[in-house]
C-alpha atoms as an extended CHARMM CRD file, in Angstrom:
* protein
*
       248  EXT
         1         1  UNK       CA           -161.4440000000      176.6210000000      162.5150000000  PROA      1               0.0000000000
         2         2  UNK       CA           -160.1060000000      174.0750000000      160.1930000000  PROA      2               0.0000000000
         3         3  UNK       CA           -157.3680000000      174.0880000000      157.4010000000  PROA      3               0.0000000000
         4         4  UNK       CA           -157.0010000000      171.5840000000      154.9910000000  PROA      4               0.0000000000
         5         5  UNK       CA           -154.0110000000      172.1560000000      153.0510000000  PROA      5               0.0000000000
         6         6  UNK       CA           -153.5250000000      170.6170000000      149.4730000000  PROA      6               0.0000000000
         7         7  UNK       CA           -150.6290000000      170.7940000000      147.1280000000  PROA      7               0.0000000000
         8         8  UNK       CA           -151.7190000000      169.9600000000      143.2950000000  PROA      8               0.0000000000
         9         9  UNK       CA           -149.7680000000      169.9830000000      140.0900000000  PROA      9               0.0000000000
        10        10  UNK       CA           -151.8870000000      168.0560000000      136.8020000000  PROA      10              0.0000000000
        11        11  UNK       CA           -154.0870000000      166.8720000000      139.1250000000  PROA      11              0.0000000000
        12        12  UNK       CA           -157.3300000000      167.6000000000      137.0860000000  PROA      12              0.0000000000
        13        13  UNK       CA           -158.6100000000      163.5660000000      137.0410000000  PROA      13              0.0000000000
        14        14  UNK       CA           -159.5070000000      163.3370000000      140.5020000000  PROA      14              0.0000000000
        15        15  UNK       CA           -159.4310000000      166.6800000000      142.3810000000  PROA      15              0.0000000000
        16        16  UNK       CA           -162.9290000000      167.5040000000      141.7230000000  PROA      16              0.0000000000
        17        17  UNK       CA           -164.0190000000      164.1980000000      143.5290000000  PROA      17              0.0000000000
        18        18  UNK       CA           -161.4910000000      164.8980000000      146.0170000000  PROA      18              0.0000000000
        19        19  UNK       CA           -162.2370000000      168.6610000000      146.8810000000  PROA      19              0.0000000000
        20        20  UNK       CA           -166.0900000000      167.8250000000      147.1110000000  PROA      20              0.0000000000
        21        21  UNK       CA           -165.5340000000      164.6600000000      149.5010000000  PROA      21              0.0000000000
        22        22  UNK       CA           -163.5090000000      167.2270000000      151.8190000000  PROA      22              0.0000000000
        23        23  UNK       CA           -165.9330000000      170.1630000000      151.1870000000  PROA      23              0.0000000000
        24        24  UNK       CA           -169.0550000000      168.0840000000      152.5300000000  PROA      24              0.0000000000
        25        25  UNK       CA           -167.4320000000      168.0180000000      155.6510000000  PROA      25              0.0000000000
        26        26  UNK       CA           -166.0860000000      171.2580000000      156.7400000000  PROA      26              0.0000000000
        27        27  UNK       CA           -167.9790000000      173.9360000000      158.4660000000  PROA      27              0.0000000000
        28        28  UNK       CA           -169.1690000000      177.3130000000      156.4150000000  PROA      28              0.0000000000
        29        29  UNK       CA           -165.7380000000      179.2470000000      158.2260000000  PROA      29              0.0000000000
        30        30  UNK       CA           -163.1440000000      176.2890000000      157.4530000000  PROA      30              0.0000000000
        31        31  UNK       CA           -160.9230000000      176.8790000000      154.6800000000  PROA      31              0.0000000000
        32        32  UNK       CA           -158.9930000000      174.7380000000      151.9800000000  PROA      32              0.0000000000
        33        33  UNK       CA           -155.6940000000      175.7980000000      150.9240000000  PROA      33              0.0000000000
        34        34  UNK       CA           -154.5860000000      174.8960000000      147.8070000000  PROA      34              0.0000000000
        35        35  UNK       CA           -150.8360000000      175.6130000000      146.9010000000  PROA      35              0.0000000000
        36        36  UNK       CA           -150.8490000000      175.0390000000      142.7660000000  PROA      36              0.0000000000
        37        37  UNK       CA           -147.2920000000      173.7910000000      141.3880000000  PROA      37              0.0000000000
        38        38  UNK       CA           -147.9140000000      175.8210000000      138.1160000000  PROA      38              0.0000000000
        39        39  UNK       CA           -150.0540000000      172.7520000000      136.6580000000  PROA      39              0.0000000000
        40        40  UNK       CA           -150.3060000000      172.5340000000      132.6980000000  PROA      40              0.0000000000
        41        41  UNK       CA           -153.6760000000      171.0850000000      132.8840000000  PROA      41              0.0000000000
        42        42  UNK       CA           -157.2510000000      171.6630000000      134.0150000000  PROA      42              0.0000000000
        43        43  UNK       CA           -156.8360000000      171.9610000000      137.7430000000  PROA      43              0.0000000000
        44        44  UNK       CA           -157.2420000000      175.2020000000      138.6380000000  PROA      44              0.0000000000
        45        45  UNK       CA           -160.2790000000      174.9610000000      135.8990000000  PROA      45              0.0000000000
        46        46  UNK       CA           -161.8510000000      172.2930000000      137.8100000000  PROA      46              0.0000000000
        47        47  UNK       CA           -161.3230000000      174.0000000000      141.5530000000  PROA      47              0.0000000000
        48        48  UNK       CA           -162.4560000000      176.9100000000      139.9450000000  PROA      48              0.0000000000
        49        49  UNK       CA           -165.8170000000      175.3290000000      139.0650000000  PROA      49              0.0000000000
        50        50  UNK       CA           -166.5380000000      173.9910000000      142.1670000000  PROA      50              0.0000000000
        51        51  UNK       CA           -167.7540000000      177.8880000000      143.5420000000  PROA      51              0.0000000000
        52        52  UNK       CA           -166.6930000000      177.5570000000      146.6850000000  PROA      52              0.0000000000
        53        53  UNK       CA           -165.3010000000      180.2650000000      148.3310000000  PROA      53              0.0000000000
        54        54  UNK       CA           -163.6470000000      178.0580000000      151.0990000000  PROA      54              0.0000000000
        55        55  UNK       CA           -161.3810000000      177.3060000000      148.4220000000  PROA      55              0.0000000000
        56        56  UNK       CA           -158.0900000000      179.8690000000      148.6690000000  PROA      56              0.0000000000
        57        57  UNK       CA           -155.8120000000      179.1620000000      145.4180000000  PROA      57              0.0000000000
        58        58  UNK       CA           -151.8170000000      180.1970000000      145.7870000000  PROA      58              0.0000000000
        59        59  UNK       CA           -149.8450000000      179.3720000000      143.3300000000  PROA      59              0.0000000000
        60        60  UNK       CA           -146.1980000000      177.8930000000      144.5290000000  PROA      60              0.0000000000
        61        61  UNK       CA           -143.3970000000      179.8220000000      143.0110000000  PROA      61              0.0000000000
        62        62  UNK       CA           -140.1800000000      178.1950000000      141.3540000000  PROA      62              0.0000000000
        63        63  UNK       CA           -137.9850000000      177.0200000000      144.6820000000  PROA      63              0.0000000000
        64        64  UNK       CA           -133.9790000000      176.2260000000      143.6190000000  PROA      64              0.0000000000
        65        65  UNK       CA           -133.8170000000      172.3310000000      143.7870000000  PROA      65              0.0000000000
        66        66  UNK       CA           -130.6620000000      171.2620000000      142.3630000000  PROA      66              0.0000000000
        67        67  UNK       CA           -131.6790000000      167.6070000000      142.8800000000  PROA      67              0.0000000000
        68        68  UNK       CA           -131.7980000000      164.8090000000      140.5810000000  PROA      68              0.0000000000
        69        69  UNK       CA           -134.7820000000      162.2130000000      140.6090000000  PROA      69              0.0000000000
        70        70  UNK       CA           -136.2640000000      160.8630000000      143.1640000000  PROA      70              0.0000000000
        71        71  UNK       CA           -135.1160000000      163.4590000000      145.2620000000  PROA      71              0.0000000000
        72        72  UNK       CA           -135.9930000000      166.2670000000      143.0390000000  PROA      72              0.0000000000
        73        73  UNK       CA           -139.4750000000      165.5570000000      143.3160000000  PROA      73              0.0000000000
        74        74  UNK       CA           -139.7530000000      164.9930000000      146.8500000000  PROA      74              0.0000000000
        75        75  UNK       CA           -138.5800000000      168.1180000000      147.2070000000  PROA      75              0.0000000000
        76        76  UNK       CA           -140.5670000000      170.0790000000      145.4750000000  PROA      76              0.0000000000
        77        77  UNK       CA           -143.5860000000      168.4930000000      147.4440000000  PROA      77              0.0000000000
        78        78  UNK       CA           -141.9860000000      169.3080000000      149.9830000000  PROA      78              0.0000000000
        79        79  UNK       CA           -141.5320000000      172.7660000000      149.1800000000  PROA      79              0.0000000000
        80        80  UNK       CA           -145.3030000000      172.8210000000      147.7870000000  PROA      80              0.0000000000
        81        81  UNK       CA           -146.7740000000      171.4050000000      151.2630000000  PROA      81              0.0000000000
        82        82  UNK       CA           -144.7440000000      174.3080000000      153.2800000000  PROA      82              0.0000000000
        83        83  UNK       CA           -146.0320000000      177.1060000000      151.0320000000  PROA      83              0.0000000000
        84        84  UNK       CA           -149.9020000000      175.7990000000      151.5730000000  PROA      84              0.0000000000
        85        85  UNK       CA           -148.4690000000      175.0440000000      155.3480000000  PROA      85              0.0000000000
        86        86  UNK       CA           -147.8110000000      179.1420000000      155.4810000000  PROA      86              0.0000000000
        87        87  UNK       CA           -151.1240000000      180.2940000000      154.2850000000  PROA      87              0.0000000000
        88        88  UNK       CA           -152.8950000000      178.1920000000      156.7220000000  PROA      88              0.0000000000
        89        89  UNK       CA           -154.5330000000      179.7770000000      159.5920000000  PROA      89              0.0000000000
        90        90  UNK       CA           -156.9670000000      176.9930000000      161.1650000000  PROA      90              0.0000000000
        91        91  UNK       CA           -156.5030000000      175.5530000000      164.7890000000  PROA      91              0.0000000000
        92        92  UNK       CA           -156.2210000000      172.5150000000      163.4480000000  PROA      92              0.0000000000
        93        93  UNK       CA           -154.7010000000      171.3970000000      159.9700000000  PROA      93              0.0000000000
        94        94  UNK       CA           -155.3630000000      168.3920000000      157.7910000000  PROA      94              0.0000000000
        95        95  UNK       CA           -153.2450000000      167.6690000000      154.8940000000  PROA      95              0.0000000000
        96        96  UNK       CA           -154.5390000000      165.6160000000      152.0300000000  PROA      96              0.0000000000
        97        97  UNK       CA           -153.0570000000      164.8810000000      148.8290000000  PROA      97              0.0000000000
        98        98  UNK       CA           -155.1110000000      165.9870000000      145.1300000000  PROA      98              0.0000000000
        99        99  UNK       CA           -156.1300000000      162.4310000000      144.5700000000  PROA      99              0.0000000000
       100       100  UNK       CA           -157.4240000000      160.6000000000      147.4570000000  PROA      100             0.0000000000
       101       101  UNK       CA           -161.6400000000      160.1930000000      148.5670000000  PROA      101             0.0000000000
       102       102  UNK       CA           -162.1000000000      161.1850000000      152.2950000000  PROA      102             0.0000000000
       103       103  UNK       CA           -164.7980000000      158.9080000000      153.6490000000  PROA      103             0.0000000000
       104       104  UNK       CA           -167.4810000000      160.3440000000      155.3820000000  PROA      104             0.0000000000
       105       105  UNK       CA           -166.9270000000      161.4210000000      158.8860000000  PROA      105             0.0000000000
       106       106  UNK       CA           -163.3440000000      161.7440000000      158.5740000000  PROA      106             0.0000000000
       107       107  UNK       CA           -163.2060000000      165.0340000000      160.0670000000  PROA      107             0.0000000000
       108       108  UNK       CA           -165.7970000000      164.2760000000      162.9090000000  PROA      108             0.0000000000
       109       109  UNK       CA           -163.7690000000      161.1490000000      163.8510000000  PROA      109             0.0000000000
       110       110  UNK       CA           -160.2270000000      162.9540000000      164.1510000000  PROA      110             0.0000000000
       111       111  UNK       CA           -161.7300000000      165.7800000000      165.8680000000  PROA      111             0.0000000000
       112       112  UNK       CA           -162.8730000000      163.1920000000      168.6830000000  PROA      112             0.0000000000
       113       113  UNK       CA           -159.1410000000      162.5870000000      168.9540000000  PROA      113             0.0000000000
       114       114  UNK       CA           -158.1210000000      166.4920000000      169.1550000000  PROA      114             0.0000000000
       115       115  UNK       CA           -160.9780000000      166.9860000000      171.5980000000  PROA      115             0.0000000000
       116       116  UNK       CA           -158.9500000000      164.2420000000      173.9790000000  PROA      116             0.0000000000
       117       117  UNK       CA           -156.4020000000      167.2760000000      173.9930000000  PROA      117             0.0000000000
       118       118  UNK       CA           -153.6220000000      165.2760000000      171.5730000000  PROA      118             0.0000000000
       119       119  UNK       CA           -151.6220000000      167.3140000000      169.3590000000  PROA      119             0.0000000000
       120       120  UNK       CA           -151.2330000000      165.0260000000      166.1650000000  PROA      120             0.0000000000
       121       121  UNK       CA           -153.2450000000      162.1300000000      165.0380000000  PROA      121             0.0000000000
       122       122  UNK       CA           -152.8850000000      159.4120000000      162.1870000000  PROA      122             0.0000000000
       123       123  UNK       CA           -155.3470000000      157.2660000000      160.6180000000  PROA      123             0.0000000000
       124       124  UNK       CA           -155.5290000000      154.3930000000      158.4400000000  PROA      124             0.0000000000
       125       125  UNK       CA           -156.8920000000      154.2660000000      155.2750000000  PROA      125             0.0000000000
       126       126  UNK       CA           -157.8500000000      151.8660000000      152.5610000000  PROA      126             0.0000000000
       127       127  UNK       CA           -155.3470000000      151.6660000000      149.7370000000  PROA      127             0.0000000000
       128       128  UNK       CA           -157.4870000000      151.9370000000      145.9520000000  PROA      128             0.0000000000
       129       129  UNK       CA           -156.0550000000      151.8840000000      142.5620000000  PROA      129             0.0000000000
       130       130  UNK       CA           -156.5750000000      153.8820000000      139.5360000000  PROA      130             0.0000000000
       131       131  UNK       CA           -160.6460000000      153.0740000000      139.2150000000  PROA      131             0.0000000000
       132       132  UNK       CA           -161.3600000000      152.9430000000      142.6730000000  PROA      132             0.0000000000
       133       133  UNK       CA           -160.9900000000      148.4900000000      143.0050000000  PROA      133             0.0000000000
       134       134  UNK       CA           -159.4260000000      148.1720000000      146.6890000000  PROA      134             0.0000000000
       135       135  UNK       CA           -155.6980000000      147.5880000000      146.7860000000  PROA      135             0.0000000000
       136       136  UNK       CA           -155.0450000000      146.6830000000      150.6180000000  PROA      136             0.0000000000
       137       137  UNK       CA           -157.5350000000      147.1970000000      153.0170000000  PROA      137             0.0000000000
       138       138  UNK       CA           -155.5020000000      148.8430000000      155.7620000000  PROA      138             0.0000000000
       139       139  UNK       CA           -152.7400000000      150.7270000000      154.8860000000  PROA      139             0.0000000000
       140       140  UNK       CA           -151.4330000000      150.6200000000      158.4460000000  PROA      140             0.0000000000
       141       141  UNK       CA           -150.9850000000      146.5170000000      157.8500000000  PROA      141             0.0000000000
       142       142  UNK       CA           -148.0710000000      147.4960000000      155.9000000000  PROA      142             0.0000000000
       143       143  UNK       CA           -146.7770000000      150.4000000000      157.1880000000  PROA      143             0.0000000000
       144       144  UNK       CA           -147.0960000000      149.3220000000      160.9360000000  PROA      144             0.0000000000
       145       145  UNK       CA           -146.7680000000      153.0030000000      162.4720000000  PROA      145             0.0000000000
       146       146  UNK       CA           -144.9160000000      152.7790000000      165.6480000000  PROA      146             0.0000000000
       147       147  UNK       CA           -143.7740000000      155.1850000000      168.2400000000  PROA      147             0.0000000000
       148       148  UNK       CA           -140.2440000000      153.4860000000      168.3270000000  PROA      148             0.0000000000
       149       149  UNK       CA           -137.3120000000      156.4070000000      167.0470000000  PROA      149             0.0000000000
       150       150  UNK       CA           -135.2820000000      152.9610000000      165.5900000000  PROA      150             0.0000000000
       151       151  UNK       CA           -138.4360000000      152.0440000000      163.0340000000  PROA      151             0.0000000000
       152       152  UNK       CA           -138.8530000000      156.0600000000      162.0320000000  PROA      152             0.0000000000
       153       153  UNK       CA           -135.0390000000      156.1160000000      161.4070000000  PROA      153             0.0000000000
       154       154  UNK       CA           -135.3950000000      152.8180000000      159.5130000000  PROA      154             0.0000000000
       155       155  UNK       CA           -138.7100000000      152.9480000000      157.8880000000  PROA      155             0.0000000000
       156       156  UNK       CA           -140.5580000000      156.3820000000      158.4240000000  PROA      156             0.0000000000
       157       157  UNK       CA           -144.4220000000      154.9910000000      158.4840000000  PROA      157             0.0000000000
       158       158  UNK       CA           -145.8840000000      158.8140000000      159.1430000000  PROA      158             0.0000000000
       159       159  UNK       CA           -148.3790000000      159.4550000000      155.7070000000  PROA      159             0.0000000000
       160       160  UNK       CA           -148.6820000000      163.2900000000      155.0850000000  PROA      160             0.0000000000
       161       161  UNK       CA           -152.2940000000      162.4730000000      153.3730000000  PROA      161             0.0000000000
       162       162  UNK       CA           -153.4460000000      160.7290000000      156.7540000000  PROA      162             0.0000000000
       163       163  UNK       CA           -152.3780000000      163.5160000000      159.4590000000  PROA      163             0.0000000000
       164       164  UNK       CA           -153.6600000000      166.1170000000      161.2200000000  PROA      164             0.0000000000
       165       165  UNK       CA           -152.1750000000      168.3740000000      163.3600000000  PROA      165             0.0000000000
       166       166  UNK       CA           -152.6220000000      171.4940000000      165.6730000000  PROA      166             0.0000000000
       167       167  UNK       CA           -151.9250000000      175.0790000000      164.9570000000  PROA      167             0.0000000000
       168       168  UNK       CA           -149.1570000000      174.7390000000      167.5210000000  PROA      168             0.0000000000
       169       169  UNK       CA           -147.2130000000      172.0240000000      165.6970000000  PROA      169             0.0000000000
       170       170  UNK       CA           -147.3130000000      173.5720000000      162.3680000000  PROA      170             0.0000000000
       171       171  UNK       CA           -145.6930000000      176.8140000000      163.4710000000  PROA      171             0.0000000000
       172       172  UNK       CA           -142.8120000000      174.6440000000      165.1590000000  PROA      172             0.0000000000
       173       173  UNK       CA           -142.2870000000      173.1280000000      162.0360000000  PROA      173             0.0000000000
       174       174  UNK       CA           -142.5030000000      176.3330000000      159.7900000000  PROA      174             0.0000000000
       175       175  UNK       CA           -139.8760000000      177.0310000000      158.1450000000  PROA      175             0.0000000000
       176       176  UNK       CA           -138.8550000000      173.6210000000      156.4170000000  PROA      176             0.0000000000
       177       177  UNK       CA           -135.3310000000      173.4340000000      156.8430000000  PROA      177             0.0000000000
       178       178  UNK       CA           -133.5900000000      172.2610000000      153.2590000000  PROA      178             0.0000000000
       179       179  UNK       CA           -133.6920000000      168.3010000000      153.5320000000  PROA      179             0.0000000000
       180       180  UNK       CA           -134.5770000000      165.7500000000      150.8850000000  PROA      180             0.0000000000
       181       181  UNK       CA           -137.1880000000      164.3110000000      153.1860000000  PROA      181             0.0000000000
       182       182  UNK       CA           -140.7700000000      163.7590000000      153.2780000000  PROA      182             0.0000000000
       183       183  UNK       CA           -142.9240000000      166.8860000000      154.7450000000  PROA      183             0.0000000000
       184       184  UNK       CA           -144.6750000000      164.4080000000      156.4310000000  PROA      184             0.0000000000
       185       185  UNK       CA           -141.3950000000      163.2190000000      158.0470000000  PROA      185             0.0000000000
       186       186  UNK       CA           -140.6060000000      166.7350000000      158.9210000000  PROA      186             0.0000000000
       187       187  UNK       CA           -143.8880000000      167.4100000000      160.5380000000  PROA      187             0.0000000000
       188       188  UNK       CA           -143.1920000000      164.2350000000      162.3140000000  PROA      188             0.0000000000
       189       189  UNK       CA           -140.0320000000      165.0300000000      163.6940000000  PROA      189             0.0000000000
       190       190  UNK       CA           -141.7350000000      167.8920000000      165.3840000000  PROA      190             0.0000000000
       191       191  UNK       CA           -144.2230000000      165.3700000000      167.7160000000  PROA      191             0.0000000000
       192       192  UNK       CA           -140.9440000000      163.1220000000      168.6290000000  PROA      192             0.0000000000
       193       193  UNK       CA           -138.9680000000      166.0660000000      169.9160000000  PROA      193             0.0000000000
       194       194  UNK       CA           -141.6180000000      168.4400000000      171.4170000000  PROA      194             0.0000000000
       195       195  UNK       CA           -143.1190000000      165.4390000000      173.0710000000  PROA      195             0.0000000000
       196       196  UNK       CA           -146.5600000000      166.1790000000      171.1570000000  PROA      196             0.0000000000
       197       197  UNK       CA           -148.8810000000      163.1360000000      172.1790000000  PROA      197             0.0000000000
       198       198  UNK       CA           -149.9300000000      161.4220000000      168.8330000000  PROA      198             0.0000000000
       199       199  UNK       CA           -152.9010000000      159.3270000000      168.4360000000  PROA      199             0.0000000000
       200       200  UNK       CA           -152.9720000000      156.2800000000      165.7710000000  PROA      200             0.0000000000
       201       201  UNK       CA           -156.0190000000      156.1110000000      164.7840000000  PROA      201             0.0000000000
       202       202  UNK       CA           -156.8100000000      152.2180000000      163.5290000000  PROA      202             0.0000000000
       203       203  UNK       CA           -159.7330000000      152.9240000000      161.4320000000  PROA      203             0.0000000000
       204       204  UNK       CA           -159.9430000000      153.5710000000      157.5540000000  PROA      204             0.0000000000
       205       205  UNK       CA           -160.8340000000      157.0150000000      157.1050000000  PROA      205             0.0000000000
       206       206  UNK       CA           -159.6220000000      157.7590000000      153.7030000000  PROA      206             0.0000000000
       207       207  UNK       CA           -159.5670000000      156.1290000000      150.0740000000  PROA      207             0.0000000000
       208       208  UNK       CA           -155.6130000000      156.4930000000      149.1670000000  PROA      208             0.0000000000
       209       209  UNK       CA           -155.2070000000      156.1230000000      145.7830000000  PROA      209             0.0000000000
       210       210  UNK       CA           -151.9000000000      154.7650000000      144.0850000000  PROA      210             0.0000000000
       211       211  UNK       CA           -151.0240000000      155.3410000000      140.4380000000  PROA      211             0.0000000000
       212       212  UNK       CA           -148.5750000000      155.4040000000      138.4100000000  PROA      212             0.0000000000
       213       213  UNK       CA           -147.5010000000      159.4530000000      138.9790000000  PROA      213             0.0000000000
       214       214  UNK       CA           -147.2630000000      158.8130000000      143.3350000000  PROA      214             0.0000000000
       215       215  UNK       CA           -144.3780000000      160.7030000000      144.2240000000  PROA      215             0.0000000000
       216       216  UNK       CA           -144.0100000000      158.3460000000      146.8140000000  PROA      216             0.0000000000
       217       217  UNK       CA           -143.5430000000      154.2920000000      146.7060000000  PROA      217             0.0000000000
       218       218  UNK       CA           -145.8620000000      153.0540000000      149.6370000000  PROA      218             0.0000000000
       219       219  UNK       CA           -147.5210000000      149.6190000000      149.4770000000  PROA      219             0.0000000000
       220       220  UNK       CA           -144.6180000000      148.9380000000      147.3230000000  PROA      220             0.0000000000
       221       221  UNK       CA           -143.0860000000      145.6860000000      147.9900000000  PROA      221             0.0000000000
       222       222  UNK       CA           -140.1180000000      146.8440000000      146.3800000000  PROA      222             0.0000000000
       223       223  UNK       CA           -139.2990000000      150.4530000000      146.3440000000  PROA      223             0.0000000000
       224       224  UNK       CA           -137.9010000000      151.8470000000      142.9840000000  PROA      224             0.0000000000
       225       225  UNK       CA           -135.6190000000      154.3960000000      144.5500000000  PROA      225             0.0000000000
       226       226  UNK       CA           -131.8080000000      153.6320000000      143.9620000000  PROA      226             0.0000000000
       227       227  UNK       CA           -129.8430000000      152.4130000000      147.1960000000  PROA      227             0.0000000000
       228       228  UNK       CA           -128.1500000000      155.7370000000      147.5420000000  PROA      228             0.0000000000
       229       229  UNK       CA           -131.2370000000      157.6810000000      147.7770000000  PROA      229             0.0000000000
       230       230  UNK       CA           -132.4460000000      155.4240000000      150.3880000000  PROA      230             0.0000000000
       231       231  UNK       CA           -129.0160000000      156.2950000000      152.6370000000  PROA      231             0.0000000000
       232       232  UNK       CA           -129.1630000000      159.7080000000      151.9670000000  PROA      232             0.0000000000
       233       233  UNK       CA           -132.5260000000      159.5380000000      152.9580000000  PROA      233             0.0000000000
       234       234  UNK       CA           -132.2200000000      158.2360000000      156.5810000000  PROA      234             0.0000000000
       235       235  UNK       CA           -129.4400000000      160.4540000000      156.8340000000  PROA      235             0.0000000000
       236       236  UNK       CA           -132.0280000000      163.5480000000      156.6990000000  PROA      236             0.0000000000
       237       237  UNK       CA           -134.2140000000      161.6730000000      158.2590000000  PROA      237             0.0000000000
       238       238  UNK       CA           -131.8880000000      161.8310000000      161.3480000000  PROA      238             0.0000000000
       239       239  UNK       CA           -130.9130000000      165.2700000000      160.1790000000  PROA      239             0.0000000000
       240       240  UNK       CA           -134.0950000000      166.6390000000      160.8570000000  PROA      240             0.0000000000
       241       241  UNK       CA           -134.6240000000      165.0420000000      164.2110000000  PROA      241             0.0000000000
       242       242  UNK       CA           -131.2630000000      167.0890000000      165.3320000000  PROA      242             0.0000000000
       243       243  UNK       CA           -132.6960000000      170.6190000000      163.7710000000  PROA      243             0.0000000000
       244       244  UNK       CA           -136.0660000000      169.7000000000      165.5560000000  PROA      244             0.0000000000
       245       245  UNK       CA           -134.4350000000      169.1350000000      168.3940000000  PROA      245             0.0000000000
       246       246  UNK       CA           -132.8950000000      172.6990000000      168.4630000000  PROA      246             0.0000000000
       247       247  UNK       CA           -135.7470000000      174.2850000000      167.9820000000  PROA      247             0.0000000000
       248       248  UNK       CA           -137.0810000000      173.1650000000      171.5890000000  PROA      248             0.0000000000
């Protein structure tokens, strides 16, 4: 059985497109969760319209987050991806984000790589803007994803919306512990200290959209974030590569 887990907040514009690109490839007892953020628009609306009882809906409940922006909301996507994370109960579990396409044969692809008995895989993806006009053609060009602990500490290159993972590796990650860090990153942490075997997969699998409401500056030349949220970030980041590490 597979999960896909999906945390949304206004993401009415392109879930629809997004839900039914996912949907077309999942068997009749796979499941997508979708953890709502209390959105103010149409999303639920749309997701609702779709009639698809794969679809489970749980809506994420105010979390204390004392943090003041960026960090504020990475943390509540954070937060949002653990509470979908906790409802899952597939073998494997994909996570996507509410505005990306997933080409076809996505799912059939990184199942080839499960089936080769790894734990966690990555793929690339093709970087599209607003309309759909192609950004970068591989995303891995810029984020060069490496199995060296120096370049995670340095420059974390693990995408939440590209990963996959076993049933196994979720539970050791569940519960988050409280960090102002990337779930992805956190997810990751788990593979380099339980010596899960990840497998980069260098193929585009996925249309990853980037807009002006991305929580997260990839494919950014420059990032936006202030200097000392960029410290304080690689300080979690080695922060939660000590808790993972304890939780052998």
């Amino acid at each position: 059985m597979i999960s896909v887990c999906i945390p949304t907040f206004n993401g009415a514009r392109y879930i629809g497109e997004q839900l039914q690109s996912i949907l077309s490839q999942l068997g009749p007892d796979d499941e997508v969760i979708v953890s709502d953020d209390r959105s103010t628009d149409s999303t639920l609306e749309v997701i609702r319209r779709l009639n698809d009882d794969r679809i489970k809906v749980f809506i994420h409940q105010p979390v204390d987050n004392p943090y003041r922006w960026p960090a504020r909301a990475i943390y509540t996507v954070y937060r949002n991806v653990e509470n979908a994370l906790s409802k899952a109960s597939g073998d494997v579990i994909f996570l996507s984000d509410q505005d990306d396409v997933w080409l076809p044969g996505k799912v059939a692809r990184v199942m080839e790589e499960f089936e080769q008995g790894v734990e966690m895989v990555l793929h690339d993806n093709t970087v599209i803007g607003i309309d759909g006009q192609v950004l970068l053609t591989s995303y891995f060009s810029w984020s060069r994803p490496s199995r060296s602990w120096i370049r995670f500490v340095v420059k974390p290159a693990y995408q939440g919306a590209s990963m996959a993972f076993t049933r196994r590796v979720a539970l050791l990650a569940l519960p988050f512990p409280r960090l102002v860090l990337g779930h992805d990153h956190w997810i990751a942490c788990m593979e380099w200290t339980h010596g899960k075997h990840i497998s980069f997969v260098r193929e585009p699998l996925m249309l990853y959209r980037r807009h002006d409401h991305n929580v997260s500056p990839s494919t950014e030349k420059h990032s936006p974030n202030p200097l000392w949220f960029k410290l304080g970030y690689r300080v979690d980041v080695l922060r939660a590569l000590g808790i993972a590490a304890l939780r052998r």
